[in-house]
Backbone bond lengths (Angstrom), bond angles and torsions (degrees), N, CA, C in turn:
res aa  C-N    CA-C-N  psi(-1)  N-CA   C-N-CA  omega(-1)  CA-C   N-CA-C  phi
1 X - - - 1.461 - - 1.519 112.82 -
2 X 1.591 111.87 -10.12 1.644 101.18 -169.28 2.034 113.65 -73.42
3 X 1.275 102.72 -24.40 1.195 104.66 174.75 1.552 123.16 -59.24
4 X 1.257 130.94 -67.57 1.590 135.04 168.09 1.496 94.65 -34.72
5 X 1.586 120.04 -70.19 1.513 102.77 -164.99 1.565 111.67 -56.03
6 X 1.354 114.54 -31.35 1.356 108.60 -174.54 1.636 113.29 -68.10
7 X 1.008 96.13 -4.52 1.788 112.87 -172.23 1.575 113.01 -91.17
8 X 1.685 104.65 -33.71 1.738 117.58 148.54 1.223 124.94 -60.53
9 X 1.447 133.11 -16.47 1.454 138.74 -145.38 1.743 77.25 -106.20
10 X 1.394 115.42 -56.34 1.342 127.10 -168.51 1.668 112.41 -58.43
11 X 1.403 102.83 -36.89 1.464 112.28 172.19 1.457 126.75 -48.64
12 X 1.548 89.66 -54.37 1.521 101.03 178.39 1.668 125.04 -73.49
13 X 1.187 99.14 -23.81 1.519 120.63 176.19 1.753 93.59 -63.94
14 X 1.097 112.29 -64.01 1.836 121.98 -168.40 2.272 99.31 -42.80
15 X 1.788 85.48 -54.77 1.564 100.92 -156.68 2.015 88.87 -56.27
16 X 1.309 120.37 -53.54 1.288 108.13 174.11 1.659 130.18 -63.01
17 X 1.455 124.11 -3.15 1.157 132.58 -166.49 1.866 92.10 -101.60
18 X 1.157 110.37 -29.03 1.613 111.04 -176.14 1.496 108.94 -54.48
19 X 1.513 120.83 -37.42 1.121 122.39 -162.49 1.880 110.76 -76.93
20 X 1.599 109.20 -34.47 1.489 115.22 167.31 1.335 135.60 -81.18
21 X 1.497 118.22 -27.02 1.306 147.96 -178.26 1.592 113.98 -25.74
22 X 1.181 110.55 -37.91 1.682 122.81 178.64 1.764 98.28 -61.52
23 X 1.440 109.33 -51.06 1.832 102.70 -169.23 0.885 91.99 -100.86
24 X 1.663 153.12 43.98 1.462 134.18 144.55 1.553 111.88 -106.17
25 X 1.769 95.36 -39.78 2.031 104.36 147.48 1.691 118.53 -24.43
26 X 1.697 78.63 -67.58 2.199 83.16 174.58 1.512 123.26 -49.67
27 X 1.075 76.98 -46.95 1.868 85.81 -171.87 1.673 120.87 -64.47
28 X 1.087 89.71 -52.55 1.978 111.61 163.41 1.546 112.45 -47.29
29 X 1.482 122.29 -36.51 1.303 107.85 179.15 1.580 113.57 -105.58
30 X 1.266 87.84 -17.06 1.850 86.67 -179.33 1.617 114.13 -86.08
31 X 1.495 101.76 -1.02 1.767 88.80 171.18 1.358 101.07 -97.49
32 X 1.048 140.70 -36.30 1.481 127.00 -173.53 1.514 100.22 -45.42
33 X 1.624 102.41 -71.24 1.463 125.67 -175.43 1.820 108.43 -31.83
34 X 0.806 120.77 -54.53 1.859 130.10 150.20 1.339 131.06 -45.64
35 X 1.171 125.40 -41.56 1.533 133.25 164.13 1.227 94.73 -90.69
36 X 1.036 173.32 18.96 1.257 134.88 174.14 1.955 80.95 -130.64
37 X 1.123 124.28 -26.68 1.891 111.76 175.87 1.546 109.37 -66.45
38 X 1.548 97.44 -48.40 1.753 101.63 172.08 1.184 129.67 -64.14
39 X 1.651 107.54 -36.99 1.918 85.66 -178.49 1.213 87.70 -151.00
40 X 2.118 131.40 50.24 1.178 139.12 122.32 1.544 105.50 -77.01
41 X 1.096 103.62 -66.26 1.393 123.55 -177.11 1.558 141.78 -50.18
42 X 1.860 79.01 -72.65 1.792 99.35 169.08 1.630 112.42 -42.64
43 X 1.593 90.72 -74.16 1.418 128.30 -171.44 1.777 103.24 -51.00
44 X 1.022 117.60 -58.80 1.988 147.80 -157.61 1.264 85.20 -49.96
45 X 1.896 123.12 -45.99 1.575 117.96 -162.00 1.149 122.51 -99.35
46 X 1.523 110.45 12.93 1.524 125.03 161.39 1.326 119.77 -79.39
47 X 1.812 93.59 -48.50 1.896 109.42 -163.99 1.654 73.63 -67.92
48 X 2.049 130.48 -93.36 0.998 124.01 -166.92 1.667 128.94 16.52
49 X 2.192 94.67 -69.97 1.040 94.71 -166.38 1.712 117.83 -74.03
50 X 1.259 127.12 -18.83 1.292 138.74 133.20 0.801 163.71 22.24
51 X 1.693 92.03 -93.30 1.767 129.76 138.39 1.023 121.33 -91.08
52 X 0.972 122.46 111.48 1.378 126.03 152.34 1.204 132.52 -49.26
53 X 1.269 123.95 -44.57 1.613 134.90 162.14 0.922 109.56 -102.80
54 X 1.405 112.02 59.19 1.850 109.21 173.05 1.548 117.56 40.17
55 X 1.328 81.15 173.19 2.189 98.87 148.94 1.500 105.47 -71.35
56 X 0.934 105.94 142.58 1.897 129.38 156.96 1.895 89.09 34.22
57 X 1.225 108.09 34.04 1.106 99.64 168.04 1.776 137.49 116.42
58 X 1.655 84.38 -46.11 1.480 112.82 173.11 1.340 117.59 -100.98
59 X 1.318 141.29 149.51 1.602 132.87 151.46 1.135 125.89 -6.14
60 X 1.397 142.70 148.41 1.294 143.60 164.71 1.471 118.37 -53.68
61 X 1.524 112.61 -37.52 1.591 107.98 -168.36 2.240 97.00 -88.14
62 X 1.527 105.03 -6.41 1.218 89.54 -164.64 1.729 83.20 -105.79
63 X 0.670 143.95 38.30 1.744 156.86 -163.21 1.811 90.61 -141.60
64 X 1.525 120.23 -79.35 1.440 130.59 170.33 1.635 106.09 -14.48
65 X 1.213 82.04 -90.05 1.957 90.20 -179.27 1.065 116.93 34.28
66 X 2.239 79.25 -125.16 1.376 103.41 171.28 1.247 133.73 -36.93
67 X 1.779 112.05 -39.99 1.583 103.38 -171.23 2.164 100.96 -68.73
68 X 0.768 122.35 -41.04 1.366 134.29 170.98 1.545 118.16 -36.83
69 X 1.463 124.38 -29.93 1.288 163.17 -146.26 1.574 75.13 -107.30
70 X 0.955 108.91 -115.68 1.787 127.24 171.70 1.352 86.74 -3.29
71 X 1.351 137.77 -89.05 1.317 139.96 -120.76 1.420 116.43 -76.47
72 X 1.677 89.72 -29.79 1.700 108.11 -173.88 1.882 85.79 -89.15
73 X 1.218 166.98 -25.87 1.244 141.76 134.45 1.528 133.48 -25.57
74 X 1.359 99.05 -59.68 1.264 100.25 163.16 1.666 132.15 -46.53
75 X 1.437 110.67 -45.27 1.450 115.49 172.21 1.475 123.61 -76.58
76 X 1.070 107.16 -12.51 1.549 121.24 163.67 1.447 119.67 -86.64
77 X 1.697 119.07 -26.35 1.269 100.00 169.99 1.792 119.25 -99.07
78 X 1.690 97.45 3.47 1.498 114.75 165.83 1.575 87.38 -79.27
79 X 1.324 145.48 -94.47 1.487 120.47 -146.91 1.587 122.60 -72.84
80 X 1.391 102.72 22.42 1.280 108.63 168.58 1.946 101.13 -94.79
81 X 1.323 101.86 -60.41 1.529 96.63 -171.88 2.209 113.91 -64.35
82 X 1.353 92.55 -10.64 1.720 88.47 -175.95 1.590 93.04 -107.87
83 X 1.470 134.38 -84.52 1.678 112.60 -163.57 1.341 123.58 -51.05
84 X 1.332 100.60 -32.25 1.931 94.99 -173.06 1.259 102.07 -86.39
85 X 1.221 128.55 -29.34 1.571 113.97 172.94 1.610 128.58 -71.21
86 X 1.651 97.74 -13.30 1.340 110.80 -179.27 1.328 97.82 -60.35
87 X 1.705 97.65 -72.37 1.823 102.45 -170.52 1.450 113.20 -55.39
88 X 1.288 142.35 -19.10 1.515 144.77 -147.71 1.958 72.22 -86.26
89 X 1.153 122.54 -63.68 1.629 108.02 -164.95 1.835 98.96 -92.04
90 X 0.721 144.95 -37.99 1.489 129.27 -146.82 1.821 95.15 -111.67
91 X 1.237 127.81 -62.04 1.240 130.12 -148.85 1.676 110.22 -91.29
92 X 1.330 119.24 -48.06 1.611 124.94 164.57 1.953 107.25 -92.77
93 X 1.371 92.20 -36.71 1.557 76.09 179.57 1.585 110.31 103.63
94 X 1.165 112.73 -9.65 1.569 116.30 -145.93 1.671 110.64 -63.08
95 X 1.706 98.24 -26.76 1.730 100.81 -178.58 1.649 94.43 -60.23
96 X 1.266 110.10 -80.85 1.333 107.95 -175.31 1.834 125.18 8.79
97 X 1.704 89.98 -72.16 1.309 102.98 170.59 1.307 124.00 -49.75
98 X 1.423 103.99 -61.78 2.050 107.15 -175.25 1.834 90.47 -58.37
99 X 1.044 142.20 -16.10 1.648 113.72 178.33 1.517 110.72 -82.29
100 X 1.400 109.60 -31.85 1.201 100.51 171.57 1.880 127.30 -66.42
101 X 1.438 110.15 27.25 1.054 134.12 -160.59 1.513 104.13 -118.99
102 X 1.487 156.85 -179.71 1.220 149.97 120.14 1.512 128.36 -7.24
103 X 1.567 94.04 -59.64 1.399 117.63 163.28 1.884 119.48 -34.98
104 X 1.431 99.52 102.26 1.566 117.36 172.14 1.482 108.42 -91.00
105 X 1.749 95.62 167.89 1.908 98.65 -161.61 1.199 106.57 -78.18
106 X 1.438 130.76 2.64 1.379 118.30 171.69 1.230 122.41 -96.71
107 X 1.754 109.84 -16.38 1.468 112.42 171.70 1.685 106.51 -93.79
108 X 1.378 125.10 4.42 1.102 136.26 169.08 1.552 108.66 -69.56
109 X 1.593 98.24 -66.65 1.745 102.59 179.29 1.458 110.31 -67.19
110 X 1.358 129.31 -19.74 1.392 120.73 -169.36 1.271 81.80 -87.19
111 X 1.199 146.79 -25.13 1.457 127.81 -164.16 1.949 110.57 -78.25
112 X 1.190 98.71 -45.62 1.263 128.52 167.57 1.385 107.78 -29.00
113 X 1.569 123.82 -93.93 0.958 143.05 -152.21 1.635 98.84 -79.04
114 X 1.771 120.53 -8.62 1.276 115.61 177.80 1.897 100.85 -78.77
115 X 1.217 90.25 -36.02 1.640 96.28 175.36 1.459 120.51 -72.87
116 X 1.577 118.07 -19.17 1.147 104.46 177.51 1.500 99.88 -74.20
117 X 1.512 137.30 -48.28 1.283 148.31 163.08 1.168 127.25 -9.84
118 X 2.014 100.42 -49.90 1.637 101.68 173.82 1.428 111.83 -95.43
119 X 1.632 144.49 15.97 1.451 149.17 131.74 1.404 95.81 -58.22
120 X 1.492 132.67 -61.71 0.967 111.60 -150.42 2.169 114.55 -62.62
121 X 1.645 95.00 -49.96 1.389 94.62 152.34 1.540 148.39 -34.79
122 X 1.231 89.99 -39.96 1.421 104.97 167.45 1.974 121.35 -77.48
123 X 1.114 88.92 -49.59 1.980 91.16 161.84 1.240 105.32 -61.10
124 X 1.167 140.09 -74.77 1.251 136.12 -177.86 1.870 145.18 -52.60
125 X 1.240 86.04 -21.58 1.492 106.18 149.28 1.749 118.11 -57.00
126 X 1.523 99.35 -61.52 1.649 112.20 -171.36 1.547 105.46 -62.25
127 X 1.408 123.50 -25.82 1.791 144.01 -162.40 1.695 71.73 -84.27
128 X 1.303 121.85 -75.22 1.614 119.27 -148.16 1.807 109.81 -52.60
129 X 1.825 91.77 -32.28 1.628 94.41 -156.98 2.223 89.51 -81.64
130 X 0.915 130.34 -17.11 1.261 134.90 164.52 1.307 115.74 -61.36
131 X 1.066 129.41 -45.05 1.994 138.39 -163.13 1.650 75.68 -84.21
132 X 1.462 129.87 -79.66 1.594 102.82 -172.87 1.275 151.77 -46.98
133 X 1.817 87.30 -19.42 1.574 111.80 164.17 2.117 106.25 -57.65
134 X 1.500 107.21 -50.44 1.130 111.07 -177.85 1.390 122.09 -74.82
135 X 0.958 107.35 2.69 1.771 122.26 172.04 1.424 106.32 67.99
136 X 1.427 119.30 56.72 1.326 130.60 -164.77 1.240 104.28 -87.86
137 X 1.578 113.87 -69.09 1.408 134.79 146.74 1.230 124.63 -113.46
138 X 1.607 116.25 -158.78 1.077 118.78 -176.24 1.481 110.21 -91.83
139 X 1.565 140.21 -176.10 1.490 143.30 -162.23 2.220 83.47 -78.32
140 X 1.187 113.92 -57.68 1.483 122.99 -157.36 1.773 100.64 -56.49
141 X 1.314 97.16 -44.26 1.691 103.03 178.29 1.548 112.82 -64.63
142 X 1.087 94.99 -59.13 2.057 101.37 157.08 1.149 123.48 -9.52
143 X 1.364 90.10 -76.03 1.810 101.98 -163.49 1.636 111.18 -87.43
144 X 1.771 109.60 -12.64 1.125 115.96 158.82 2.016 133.27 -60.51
145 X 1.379 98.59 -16.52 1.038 121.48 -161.85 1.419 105.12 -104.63
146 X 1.168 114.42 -21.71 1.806 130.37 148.90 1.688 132.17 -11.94
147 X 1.879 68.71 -74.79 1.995 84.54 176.10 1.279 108.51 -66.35
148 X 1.283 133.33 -58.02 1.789 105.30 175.89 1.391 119.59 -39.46
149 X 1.011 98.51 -45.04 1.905 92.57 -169.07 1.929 101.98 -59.92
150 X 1.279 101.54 -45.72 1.523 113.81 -173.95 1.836 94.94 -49.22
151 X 0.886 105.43 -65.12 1.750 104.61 172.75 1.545 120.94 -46.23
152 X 1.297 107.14 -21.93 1.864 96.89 -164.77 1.821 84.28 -99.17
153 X 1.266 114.25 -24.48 1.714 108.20 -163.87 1.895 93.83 -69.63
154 X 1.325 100.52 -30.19 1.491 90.05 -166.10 1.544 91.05 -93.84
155 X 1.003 128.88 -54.92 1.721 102.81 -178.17 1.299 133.49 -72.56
156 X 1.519 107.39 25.58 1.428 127.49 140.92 1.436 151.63 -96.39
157 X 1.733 93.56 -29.41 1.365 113.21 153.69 1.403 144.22 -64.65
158 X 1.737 92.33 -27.66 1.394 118.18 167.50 1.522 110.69 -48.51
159 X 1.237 119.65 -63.76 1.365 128.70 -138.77 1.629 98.57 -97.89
160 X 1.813 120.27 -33.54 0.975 132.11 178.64 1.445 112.93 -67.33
161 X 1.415 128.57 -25.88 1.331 149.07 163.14 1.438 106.04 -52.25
162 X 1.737 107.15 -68.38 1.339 107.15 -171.25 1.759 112.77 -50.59
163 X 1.632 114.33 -45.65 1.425 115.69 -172.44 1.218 115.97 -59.41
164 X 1.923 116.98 -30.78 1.314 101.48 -161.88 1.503 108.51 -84.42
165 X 1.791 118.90 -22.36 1.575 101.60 171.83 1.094 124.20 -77.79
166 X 1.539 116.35 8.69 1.964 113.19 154.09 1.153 116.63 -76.36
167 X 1.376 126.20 -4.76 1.421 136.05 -167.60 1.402 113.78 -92.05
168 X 1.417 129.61 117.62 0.994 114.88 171.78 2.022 128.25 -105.82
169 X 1.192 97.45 18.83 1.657 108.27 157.75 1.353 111.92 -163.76
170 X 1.177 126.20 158.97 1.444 158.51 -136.74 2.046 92.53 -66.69
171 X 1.730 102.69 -51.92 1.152 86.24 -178.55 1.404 128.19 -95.72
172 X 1.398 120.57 53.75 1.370 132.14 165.63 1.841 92.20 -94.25
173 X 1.278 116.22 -47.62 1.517 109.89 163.30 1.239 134.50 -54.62
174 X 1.353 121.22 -34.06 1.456 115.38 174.37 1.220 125.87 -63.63
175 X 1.485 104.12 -39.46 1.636 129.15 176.28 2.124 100.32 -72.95
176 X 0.821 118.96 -15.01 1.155 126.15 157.94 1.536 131.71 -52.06
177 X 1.649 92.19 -64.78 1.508 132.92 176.01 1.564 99.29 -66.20
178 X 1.504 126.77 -64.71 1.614 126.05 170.32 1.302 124.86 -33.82
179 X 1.513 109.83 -56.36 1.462 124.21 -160.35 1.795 103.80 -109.66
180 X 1.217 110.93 -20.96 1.302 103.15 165.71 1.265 135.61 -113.01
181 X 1.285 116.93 -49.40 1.748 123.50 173.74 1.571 118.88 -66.96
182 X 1.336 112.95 -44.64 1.600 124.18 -178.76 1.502 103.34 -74.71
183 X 0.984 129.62 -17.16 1.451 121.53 -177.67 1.835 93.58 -101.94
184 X 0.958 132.34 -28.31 1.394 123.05 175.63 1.486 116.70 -88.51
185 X 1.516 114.64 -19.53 1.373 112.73 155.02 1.912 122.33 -66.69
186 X 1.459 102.60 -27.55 1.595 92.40 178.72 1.294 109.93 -104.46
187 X 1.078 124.70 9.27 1.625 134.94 -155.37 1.895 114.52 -134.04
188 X 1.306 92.28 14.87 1.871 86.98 -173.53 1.585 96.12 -121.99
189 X 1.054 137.40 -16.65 1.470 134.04 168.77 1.851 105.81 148.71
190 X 1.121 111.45 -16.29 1.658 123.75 -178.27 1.503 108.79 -36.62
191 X 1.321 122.20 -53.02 1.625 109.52 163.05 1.634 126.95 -126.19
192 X 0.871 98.90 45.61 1.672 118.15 175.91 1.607 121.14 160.36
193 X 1.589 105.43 152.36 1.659 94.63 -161.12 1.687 108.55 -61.19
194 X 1.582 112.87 164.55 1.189 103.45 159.97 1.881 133.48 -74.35
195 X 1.126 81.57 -7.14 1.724 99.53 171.11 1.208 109.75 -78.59
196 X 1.585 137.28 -0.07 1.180 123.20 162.09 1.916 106.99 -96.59
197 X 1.219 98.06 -12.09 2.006 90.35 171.55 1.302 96.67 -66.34
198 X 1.696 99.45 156.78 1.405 119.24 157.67 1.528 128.73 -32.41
199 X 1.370 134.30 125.81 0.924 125.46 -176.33 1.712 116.56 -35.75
200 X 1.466 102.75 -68.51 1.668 93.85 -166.78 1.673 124.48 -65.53
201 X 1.465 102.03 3.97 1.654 96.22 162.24 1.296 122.46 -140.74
202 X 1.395 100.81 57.34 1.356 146.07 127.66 1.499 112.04 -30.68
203 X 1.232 109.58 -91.95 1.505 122.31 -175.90 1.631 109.79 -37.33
204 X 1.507 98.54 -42.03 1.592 95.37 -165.66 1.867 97.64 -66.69
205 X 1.042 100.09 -62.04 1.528 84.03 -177.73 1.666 130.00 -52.46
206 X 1.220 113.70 -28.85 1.509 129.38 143.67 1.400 96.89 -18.98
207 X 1.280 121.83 -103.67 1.545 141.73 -172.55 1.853 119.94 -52.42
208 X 1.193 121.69 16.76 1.353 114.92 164.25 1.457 97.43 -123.59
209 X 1.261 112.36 154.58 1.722 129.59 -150.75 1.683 98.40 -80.99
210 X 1.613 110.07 -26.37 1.380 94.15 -176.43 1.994 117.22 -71.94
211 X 1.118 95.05 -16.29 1.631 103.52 168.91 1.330 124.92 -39.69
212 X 1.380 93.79 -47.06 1.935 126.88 -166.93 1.636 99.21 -76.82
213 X 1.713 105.29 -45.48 1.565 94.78 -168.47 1.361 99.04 -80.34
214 X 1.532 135.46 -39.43 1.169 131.03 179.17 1.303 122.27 -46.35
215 X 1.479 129.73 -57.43 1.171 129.65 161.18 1.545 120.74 -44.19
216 X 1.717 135.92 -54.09 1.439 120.64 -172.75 1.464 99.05 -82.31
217 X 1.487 148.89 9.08 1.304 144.00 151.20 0.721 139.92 -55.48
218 X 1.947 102.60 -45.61 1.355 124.58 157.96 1.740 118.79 -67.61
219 X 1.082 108.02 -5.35 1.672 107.34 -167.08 1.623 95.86 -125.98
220 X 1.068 124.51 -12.64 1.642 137.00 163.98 1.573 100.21 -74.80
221 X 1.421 126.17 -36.00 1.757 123.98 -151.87 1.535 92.32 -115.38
222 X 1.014 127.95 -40.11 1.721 140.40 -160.41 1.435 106.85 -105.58
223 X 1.119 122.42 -58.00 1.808 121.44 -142.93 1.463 120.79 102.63
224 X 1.672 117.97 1.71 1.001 99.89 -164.71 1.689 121.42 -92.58
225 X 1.433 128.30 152.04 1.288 123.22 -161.41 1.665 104.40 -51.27
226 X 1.028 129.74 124.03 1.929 120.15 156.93 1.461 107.21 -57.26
227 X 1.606 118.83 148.54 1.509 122.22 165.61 1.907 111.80 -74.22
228 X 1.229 92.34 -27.38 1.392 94.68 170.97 2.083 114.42 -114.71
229 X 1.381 112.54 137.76 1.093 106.89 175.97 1.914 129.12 -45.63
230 X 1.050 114.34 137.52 1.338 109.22 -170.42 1.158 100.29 -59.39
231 X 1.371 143.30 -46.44 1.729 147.54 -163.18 1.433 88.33 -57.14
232 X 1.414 116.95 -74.70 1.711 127.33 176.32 1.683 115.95 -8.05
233 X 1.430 101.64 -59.34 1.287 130.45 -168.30 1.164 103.56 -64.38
234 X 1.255 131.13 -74.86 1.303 147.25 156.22 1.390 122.41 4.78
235 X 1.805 108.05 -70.86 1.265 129.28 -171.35 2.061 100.04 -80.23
236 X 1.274 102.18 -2.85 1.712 84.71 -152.32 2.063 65.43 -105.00
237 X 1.023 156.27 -99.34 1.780 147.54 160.50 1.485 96.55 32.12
238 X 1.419 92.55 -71.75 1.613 98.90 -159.12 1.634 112.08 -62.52
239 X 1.824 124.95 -31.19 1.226 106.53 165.10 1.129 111.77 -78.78
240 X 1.493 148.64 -8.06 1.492 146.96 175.22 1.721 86.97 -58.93
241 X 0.833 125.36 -65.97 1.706 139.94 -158.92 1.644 110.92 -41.23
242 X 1.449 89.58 -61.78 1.723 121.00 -169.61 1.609 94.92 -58.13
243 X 1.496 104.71 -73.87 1.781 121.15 -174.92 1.700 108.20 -60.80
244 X 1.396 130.02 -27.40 1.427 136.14 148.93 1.881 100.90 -32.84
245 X 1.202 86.90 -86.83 1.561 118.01 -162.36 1.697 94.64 -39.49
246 X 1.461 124.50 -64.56 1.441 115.95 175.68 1.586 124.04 -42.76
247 X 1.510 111.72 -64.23 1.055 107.57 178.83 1.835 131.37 -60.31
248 X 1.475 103.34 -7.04 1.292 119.01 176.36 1.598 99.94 -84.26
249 X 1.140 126.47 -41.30 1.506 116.21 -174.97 1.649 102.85 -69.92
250 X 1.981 119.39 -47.38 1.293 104.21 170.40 1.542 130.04 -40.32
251 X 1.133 110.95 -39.03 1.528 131.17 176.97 1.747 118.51 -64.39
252 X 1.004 92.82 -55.61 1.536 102.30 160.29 1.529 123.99 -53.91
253 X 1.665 121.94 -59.58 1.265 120.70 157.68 1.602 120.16 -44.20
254 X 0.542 130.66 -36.01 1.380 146.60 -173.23 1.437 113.06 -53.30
255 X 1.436 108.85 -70.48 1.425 162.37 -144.40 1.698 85.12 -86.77
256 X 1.007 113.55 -87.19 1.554 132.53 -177.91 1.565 140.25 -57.41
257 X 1.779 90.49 -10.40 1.191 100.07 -154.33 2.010 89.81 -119.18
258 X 0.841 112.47 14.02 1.592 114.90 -147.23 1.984 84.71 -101.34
């Protein structure tokens, strides 16, 4: 039964998203359109002039991209699992309510994190339909370059979900966002290889999920080889997701049930 209800959780999420949808449209296309003039562009015709053989081969802004693609998923399924989950228990309250409903905490969080899934789709669509605007790749490579991101948004939301209902004020998230998300947005390969970090933190970028989506984005949009196998990649997302998703329902029970 947790699916249908989780399919109500998603409903209501949609029926409240109808009312903002016009300025998240805006927002969704005007950041690509902004990152990618400033430091596809701006930036792209420095390294370019530079390099001669690009990054990893290709141009700077066609290197940018995808990892950018990836990155802007990822941060969307981070402020999906930390602000809206904040308010859903602490600030509107709203979980509260949906339990007093049919609706149990596992079709609560599955509902949740299904909705963070379809923002993340939805940003990333508008990111993909922009990079073809910029003649990055082609429309097929585009939208090919999707599903990684679709994977890193959810095996980020997962886990970012679970932390924030241990949290009991706003800035256990920021310090989150400081020390965790912003350093894995500039630090996982998004604008330069990871082979130019220091050797010993290497590994670390290895081991955070945006690594994984950055690399098959670039090899989803480009052709270009991944350092890690795409299957690899795949399976290592998908337990972020799974082990996200558990520890978010523990957290939730917990949290909700007290």
């Amino acid at each position: 039964m947790a699916t249908p209800l989780a399919l109500r959780v998603v409903e209501a999420e949609a029926r409240v998203y109808r009312r903002v949808w016009k300025g998240s449209v805006v927002t969704s296309f005007l950041n690509p359109v902004l990152y990618l003039l400033a430091m596809g562009v701006g930036l792209g015709s420095l390294v370019d002039r530079n390099l001669p053989d690009g990054v990893a081969g290709v141009g700077y802004l066609a290197f940018l991209a995808p990892g950018l693609l990836a990155a802007t998923a990822m941060q969307t399924g981070a402020a999906e699992g930390a602000w809206k989950v904040m308010a859903g228990f602490k600030w509107r309250k709203t979980y509260q309510a949906v339990l007093a409903t049919p609706v149990t905490i596992e079709a609560l969080v599955l509902g949740v994190l299904t909705w963070a899934g379809v923002r993340v789709l939805m940003v990333t669509m508008v990111f993909a339909a922009v990079v073809v605007v910029f003649g990055v790749t082609s429309p097929v490579g585009a939208l090919a370059a999707v599903l990684p991101a679709m994977l890193v948004g959810l095996a980020t939301a997962a886990p970012v979900a679970g932390f924030t209902i241990r949290v009991d004020h706003d800035a256990g998230l920021t310090n989150l966002f400081r020390f965790g998300i912003v350093p894995m947005f500039l630090f996982s390969g998004t604008f330069f290889p990871v082979s130019q970090l220091p050797e010993l933190l290497r590994p670390v970028a290895f081991a955070v999920p945006l690594f994984h989506g950055v690399e098959m984005a670039r090899w989803a949009a480009l052709g270009l080889a991944p350092a890690v196998s795409p299957v690899a990649s795949v399976a290592y997302l998908l337990a972020w997701t799974v082990g996200g998703t558990w520890w978010a329902i523990r957290g939730f029970r917990r949290r909700l049930w007290r």
